[in-house]
C-alpha positions in Angstrom: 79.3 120.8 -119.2 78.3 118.4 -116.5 76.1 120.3 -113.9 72.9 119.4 -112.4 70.7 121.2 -110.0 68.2 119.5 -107.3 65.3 120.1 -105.1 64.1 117.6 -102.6 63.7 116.0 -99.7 65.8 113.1 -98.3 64.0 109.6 -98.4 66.3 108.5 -95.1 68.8 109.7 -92.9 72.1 109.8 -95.1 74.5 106.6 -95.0 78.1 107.9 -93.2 81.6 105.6 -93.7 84.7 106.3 -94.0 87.2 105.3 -96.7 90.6 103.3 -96.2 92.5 107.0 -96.4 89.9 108.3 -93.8 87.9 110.1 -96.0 84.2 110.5 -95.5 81.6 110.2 -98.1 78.1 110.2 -97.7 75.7 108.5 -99.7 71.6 109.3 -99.4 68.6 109.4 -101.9 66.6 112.2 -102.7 62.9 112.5 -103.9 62.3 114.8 -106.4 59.1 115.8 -107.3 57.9 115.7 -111.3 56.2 119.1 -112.2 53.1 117.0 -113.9 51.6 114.1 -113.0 50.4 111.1 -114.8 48.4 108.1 -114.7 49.8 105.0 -113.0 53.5 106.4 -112.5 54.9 108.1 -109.6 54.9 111.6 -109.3 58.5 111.7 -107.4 62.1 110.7 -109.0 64.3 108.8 -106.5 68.0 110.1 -107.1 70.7 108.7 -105.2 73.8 111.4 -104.2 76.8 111.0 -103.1 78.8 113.3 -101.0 82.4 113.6 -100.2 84.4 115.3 -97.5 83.8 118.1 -95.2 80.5 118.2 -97.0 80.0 114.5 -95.8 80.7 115.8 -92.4 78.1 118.5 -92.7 75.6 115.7 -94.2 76.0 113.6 -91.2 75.7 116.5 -89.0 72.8 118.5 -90.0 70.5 116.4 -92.8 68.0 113.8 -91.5 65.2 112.0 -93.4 62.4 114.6 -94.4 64.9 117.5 -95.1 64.4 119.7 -98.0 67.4 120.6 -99.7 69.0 121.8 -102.8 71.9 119.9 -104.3 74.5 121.1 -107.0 76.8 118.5 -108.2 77.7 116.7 -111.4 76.6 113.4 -113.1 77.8 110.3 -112.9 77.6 106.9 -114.5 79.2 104.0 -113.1 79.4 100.2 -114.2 80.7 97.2 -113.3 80.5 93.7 -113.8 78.8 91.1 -111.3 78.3 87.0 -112.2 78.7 87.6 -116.0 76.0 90.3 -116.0 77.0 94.0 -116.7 75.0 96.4 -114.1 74.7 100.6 -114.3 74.1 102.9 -111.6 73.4 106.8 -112.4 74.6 108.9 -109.6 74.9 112.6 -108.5 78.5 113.6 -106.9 77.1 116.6 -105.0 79.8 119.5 -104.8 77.2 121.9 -102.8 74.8 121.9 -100.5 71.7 124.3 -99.5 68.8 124.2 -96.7 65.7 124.5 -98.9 63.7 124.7 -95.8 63.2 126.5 -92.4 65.4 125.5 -89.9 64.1 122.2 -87.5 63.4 124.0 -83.9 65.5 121.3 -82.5 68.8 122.2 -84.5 71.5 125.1 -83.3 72.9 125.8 -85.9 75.0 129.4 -85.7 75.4 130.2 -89.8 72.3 132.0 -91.6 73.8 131.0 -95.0 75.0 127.5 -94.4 76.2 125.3 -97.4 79.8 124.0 -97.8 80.9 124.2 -101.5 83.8 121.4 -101.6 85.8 120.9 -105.1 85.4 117.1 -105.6 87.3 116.5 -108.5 90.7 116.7 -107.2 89.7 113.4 -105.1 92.7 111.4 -106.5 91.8 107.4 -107.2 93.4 106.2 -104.2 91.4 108.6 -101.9 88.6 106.8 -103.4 89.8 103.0 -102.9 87.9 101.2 -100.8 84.4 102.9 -101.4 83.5 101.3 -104.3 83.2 97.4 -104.2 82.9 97.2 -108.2 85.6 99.1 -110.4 84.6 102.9 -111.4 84.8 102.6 -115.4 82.0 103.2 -118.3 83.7 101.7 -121.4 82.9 104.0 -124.5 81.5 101.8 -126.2 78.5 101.7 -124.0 77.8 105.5 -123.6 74.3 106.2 -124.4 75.0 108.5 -126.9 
């Protein structure tokens, strides 16, 4: 089972575009803080997320830098190949999305219990053409495990 579950707060205002198909995705980094801290290393992991659809719409409408939230998506690893060097990115696809804070005085927003849950994985290949520059594909070979 792929499933991860985040607490943090957004390092900038999230990144909106839209895809060839029209499709909005969302892309923004969140700072999670380690439970211990030691020595000479940060106590915050930066993760990046990515965010598709009405839940991208959401993103851009109601998450700014400095937001604490809690995101539940799934892992993912992507690679690709640039001038004969073979680069990795680790990525969360967030499916939900949850205000971990009090509301900003400045927002109106008319929910108590907002959060979008969107199902992601029936995004079909072409939906996604266009948003990645480099080709989505891990090669078994070099799975970590």
């Amino acid at each position: 089972m792929n499933k991860v579950l985040l607490m943090g707060r957004l390092t900038r205002d999230p990144e909106i575009r839209r895809t060839v198909n029209n499709n909005t995705v969302a892309n923004f980094t969140l700072a999670v803080n380690r439970r211990y801290k030691r020595d000479n290393e940060p106590d915050a992991d930066f993760i990046p997320v990515v965010v598709w659809g009405k839940l991208a719409e959401f993103t851009e409408n109601y998450l700014k830098k400095g937001r604490q939230i809690v995101v539940v998506g799934k892992l993912q690893i992507r690679s690709w190949e640039a001038e004969n060097q073979r680069h990795f990115i680790t990525e969360v696809i967030a499916d939900e999305i949850y205000f971990a804070d009090s509301k900003p005085k400045e927002e109106n927003i008319s929910n108590k219990n907002d959060y979008i849950k969107e199902d992601t994985s029936k995004l079909i290949d072409s939906e996604l053409e266009g948003f990645y520059e480099e080709p989505i594909d891990t090669p078994e070979d070099d799975l970590p495990f």
